[in-house]
N, C-alpha and C positions, 0 to 999 in steps of 0.2 A: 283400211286404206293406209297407205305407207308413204310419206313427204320423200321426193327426189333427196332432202337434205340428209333425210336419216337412214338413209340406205348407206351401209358398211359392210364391210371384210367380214367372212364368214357368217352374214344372215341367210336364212333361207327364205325364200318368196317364190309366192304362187303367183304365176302371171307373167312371168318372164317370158316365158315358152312354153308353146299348148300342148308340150308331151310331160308336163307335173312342174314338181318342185324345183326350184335350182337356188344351190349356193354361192354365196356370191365373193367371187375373187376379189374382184378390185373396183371402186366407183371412183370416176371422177368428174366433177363439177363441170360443165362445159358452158359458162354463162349462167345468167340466173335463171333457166327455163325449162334447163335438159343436163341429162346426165348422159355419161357414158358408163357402160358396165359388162365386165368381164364376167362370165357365171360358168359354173357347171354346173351338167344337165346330170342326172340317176346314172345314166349307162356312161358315164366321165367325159363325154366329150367336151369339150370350153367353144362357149361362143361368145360374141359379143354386140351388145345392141344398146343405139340410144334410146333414152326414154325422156317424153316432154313430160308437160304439166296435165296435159290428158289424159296418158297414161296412169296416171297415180291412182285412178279408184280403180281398177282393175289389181292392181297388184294388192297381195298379202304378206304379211308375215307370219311365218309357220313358226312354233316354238319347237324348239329342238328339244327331242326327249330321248333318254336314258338307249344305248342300243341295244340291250336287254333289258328285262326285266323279270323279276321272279314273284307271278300274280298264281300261284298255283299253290296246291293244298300243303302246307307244310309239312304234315305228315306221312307222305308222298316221298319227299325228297330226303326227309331222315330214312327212311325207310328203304330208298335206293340209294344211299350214300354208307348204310350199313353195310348192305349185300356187296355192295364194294366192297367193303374196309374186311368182310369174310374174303 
């Protein structure tokens, strides 16, 4: 669960919008009860939606991870970083 207060600039949250993840552009406070919030959605589009005090157990926060990552046999990749270097 994610408080309207600690939603900022570049988090990602589930529950914005029922087509995945969206990062989030800009939030702003709109009273003590709701936010406004600018996000993009996977495929880039930006949208934009309040959120009440309802809202909040529905959303998540995603941890952002690495866009790569090298989880494969090491010896693998010396191996085709050789046959390059031939």
């Amino acid at each position: 669960m994610v408080r309207l207060e600690d939603i900022t600039k570049d988090q990602i949250l589930k529950g914005l919008d029922s087509s995945g993840n969206a990062v989030v552009i800009s939030a702003e406070m709109t009273g003590d009860n709701a936010v406004t919030v600018c996000f993009r959605l996977q495929d880039n589009t930006t949208r934009e939606s309040m959120l009440f005090r309802s809202d909040e157990q529905s959303l998540e926060l995603v941890e952002r991870g690495l866009p790569w990552s090298f989880d494969a046999d090491p010896k693998d990749f010396k191996l085709g970083a050789e046959a390059y270097r031939i």
